[in-house]
Every structure is written in C-alpha cells, then in structure tokens.
NULUM-787062 format. One record per residue (C-alpha): z, y, x; residue number from 0. Coordinates in steps of 0.001 Angstrom, whole numbers, plus 524288, in hexadecimal, padded with zeros to 5 digits. Each point is the difference from the previous one (the first is absolute). Example, Ala and Ser with C-alpha at 12.3 -4.5 7.8 and 13.67 -1.06 7.14 Angstrom:
BEGIN
{{81E78, 7EE6C, 8300C}, 0}
{{7FD6C, 80D70, 8055A}, 1}
END
This chain:
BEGIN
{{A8B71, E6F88, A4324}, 0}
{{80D06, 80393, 7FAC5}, 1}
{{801B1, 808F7, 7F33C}, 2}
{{805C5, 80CAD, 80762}, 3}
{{80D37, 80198, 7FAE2}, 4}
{{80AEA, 80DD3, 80102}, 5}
{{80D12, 7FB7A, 80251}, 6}
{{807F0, 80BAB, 7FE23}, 7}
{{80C17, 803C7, 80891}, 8}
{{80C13, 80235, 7F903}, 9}
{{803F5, 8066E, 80D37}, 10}
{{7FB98, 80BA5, 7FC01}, 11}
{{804FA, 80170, 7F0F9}, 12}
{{80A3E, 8069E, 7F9D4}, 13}
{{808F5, 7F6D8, 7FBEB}, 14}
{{806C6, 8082E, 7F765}, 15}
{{7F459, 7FE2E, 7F7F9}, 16}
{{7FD34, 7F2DB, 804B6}, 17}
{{7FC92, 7FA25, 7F220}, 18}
{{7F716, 80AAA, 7FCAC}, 19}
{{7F917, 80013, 80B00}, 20}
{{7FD5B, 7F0F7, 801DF}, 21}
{{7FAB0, 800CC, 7F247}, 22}
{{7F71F, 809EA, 801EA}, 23}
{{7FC08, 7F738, 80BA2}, 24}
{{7FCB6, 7F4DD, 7F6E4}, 25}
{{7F894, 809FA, 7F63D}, 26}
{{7F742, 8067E, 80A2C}, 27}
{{7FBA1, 7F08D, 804EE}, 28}
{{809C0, 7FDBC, 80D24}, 29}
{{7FD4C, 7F25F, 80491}, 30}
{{80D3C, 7FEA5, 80724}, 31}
{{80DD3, 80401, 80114}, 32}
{{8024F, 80088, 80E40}, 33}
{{80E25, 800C0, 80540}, 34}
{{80270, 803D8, 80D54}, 35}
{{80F18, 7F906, 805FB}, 36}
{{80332, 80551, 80B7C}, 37}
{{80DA0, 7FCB9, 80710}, 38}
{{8028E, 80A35, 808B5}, 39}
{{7FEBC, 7F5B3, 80C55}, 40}
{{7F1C2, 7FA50, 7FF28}, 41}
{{7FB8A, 80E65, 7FA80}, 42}
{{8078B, 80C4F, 8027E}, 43}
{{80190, 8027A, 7EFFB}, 44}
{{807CD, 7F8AD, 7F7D4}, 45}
{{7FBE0, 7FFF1, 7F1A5}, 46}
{{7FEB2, 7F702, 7F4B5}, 47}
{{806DC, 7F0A9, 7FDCD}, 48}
{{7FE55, 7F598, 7F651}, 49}
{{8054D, 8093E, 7F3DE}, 50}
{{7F4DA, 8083A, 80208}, 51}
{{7F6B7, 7F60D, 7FD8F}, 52}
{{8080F, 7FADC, 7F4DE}, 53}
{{80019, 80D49, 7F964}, 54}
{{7F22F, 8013A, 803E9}, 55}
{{7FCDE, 7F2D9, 7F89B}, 56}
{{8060B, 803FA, 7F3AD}, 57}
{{7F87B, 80B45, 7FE6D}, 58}
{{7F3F0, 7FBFA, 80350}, 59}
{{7F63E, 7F52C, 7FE77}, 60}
{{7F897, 802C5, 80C7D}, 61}
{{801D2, 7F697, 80BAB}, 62}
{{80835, 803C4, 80A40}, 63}
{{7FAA9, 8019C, 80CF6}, 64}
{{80EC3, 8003A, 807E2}, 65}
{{7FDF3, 8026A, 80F33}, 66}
{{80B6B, 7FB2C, 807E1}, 67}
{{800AA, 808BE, 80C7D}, 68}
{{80D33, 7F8EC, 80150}, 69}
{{80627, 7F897, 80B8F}, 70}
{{802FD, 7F13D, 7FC7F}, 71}
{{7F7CD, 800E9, 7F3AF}, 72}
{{7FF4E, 7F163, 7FF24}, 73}
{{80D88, 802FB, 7FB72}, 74}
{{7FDC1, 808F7, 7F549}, 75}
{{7F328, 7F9D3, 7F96A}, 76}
{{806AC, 7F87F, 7F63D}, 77}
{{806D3, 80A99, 7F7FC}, 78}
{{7F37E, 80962, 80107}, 79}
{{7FA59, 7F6A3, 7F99C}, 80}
{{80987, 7FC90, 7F65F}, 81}
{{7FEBF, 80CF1, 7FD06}, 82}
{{7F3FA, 80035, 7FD95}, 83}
{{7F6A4, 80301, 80BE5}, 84}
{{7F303, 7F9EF, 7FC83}, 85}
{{7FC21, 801E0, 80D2F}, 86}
{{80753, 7FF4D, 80BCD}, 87}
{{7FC60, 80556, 80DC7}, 88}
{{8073D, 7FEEF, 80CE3}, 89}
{{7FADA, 803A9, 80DBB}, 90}
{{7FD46, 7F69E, 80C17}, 91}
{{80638, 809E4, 8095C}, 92}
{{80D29, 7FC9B, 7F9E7}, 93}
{{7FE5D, 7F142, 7FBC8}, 94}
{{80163, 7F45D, 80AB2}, 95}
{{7FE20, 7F6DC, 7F78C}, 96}
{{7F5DA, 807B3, 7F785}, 97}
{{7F8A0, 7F3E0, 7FB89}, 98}
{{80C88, 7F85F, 7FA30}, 99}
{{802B1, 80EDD, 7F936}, 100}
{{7F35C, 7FFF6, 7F917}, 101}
{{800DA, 7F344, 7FA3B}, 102}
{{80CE7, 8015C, 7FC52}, 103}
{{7FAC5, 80C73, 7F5C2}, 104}
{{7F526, 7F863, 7FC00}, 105}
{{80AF1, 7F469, 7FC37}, 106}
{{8083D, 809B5, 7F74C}, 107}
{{7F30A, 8045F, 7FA18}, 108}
{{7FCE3, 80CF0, 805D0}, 109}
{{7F339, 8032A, 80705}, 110}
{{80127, 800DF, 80C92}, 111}
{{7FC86, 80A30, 80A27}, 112}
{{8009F, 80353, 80EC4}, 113}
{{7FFC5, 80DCD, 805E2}, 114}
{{7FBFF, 805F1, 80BE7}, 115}
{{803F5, 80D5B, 804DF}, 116}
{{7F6A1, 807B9, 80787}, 117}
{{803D4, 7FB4D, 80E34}, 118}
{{7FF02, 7F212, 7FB38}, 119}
{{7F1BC, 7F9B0, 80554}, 120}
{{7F91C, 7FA08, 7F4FC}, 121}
{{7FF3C, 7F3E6, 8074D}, 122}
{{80FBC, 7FE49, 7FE63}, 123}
{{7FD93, 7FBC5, 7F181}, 124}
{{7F4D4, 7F4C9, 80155}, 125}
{{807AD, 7F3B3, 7FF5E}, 126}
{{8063D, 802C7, 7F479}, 127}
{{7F309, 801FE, 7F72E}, 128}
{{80306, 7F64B, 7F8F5}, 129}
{{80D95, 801FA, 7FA38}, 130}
{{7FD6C, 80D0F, 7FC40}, 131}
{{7F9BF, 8064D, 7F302}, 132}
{{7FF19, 80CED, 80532}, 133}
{{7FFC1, 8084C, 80CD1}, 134}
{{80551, 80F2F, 802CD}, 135}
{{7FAC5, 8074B, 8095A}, 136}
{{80AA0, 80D35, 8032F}, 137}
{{7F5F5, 80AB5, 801D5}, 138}
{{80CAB, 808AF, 80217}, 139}
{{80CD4, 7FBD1, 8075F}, 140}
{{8082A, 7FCF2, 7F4BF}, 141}
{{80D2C, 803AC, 7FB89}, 142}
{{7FBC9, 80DC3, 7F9C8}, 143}
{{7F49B, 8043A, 7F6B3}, 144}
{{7F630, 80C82, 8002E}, 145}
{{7FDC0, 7FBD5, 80E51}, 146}
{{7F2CA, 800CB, 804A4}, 147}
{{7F65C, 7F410, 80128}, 148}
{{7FD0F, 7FA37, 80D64}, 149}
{{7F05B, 8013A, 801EC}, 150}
{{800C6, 7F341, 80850}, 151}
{{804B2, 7F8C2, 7F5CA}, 152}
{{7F1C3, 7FE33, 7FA72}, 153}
{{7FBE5, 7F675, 80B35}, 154}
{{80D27, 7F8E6, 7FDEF}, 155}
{{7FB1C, 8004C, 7F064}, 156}
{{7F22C, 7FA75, 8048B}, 157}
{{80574, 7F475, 8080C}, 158}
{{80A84, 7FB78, 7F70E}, 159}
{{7F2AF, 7FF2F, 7F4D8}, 160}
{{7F980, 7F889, 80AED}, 161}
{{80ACD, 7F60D, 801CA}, 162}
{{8013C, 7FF16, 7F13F}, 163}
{{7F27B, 7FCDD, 7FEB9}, 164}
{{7FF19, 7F7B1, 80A6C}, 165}
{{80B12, 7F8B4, 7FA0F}, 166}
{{7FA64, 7FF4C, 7F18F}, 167}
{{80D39, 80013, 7FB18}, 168}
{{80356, 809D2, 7F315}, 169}
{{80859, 80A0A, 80753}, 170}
{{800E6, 80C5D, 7FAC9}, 171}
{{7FF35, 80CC6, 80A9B}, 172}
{{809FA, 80B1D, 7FDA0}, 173}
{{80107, 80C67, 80754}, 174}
{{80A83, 80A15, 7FFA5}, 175}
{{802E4, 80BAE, 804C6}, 176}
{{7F97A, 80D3E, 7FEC5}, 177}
{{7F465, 7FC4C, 7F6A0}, 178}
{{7FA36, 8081D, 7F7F3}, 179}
{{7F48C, 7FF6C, 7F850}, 180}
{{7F54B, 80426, 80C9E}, 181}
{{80789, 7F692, 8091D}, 182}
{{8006F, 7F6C5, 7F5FF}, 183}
{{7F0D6, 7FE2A, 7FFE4}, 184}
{{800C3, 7FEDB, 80CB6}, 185}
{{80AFE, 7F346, 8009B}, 186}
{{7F5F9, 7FA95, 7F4C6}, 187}
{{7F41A, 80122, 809D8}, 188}
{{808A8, 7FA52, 80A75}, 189}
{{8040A, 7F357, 7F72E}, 190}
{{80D16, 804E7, 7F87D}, 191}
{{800A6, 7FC53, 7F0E8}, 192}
{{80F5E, 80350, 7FE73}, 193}
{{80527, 80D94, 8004C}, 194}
{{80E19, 80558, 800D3}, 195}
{{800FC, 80DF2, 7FBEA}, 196}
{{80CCE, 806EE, 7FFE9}, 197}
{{7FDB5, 80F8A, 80115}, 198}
{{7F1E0, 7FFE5, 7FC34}, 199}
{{804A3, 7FBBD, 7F311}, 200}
{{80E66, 805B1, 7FC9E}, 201}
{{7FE30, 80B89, 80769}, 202}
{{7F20C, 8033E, 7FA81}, 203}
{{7FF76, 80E96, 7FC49}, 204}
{{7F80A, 7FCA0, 7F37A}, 205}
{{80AD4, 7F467, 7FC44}, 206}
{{8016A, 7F073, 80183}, 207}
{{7F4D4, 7FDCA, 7F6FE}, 208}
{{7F672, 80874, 807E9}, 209}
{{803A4, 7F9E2, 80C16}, 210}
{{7FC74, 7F328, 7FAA2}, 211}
{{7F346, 80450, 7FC1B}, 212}
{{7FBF1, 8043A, 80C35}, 213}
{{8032C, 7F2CF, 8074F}, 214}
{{7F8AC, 7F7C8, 7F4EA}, 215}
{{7F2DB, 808F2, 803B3}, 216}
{{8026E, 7FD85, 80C3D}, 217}
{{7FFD5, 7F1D0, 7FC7F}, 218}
{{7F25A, 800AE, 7F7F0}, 219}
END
C-alpha cells in the first residue's frame, strides 16, 4: 500500500501572499503542491498557466502536482513541465489520443497522470494502466473549489483500487474534491492514498498549518 500523501490546492490561496503561504505548507509537512489549469472551454473557470508553476517552483521545493483541465493538453505539456510540474495530469474525456499524451510526459520527465470526472465510468481508463503513474478520481465536477463531494464517488474510488491491484502496477490513487479530514478516512477505506485539499487547508479557520494536521491524522 501506498504512503498516503496531501497535495494541497493552490486554488484556494491567497496569492497575494503566495510565498508565505506555500512555506508554511512545507513547514506544517504538505506532501504536494497541487495546481489546478483550467481553460475556460474544457472547465467553465479559467485560472493558472505555466508561470504559475514556474513561480510556484522557485519558491518551493515540494513537487508539483499540476492538473490540466485543459482542451488539447497534449499541446501544453511541454512548457508545464519546463516549468517545473513534477507531475502532470490530463483527463480521458478530453484526450483522443490519451495514450500517445501520457507517454509523451513521461518522455520530457514528468510523471504522468490521467483523470476522470465524475460522469466518466471507471472502466474508460483500463487500457491505459500501464502508461500512467497515477490516477484522479473528480469527487466534485471540477472547475471551482469549496464544492461538495459526490458520495458515489467512493465505489468509483473502490474499483479504480481493484483495477490497480489487479494490474500490480505502482500507480498512485488521488482524489479531489470536497475532502476533508472525515471523508478522507473514508477515500482511505475505499483504496485512495493521494489527497488534494484546497479549502480544507487555506481556508481552515485555525490556519494552513492546522488544516494540515488534521489530514495527516486522518492518514494515521
């Protein structure tokens, strides 16, 4: 089994403090730096390109966990990367030629990861086991944060573990959207071991630090 990990949304920082904030990240244990792209076409937000992740990079020793909820993303991977994603997800709803995608991130030396939003069967990602290092399962439509988490999202959680298993390949299983701590046992009991956080953590009413804490004892 996995080491559970946080990935934590900079969707939901302030990036007036930006610096302060991913450091206080770092210093309360945050796995991750995740970065959300949206486009405005695939997802109806647009938000953060390549100079994010750049900035992001220079502040931070973290890896970044960049989601690309991005039409044509095969088009964009290379200067994410050269930026400085350390991982790199795109989805399969978006992707025709998903497979090529994925090996193309792993060539420019980038992990690479596929997505599936929360109308997307499980079943839609099973051939391409095997050119992925991790999967994301949308327990919210995406393109905004603070939304609320999809309850049948656990059963898609549970059969994406099985396939994994059944595979016996090292892919990582990340979940986003909605989770905090209580929900987060419960993606842990259904066979999650990666967890984006975006609200729980920035907008935490005791601070970044506390928000951390409460996902790593969720993690014990």
């Amino acid at each position: 089994m996995n080491q559970n990990l946080l990935s934590t949304s900079i969707l939901s920082a302030d990036f007036a403090a930006l610096e302060d904030q991913l450091r206080q990240v770092e210093k309360a244990g945050g796995d991750w730096i995740h970065i959300d792209v949206m486009d405005g076409h695939f997802v109806p937000n647009i938000t953060m390109g390549p100079f994010i992740v750049e900035t992001c990079h220079r502040i931070t020793q973290l890896p970044l966990d960049v989601h690309l909820m991005i039409k044509n993303s095969e088009r964009y991977i290379e200067p994410f990367i050269q930026a400085g994603a350390s991982n790199v997800t795109i989805h399969i709803e978006e992707n025709p030629n998903v497979a090529r995608t994925l090996q193309e991130i792993r060539r420019l030396g980038a992990h690479p990861g596929v997505a599936l939003n929360p109308g997307t069967p499980a079943s839609a990602i099973e051939a391409i086991l095997p050119f992925v290092d991790m999967i994301l399962v949308m327990t919210v439509n995406p393109g905004f944060s603070g939304q609320k988490f999809i309850p049948e999202s656990l059963s898609k959680i549970s059969t994406v573990r099985h396939m994994i298993e059944h595979s016996s390949l090292p892919i990582r299983l990340e979940v986003d959207g909605g989770i905090g701590r209580d929900l987060a046992m419960q993606c842990i009991a259904a066979g999650a071991d990666t967890f984006v956080a975006a609200t729980a953590i920035f907008k935490h009413p005791g601070g970044i630090a506390a928000g951390i804490s409460e996902f790593k004892q969720a993690f014990k």
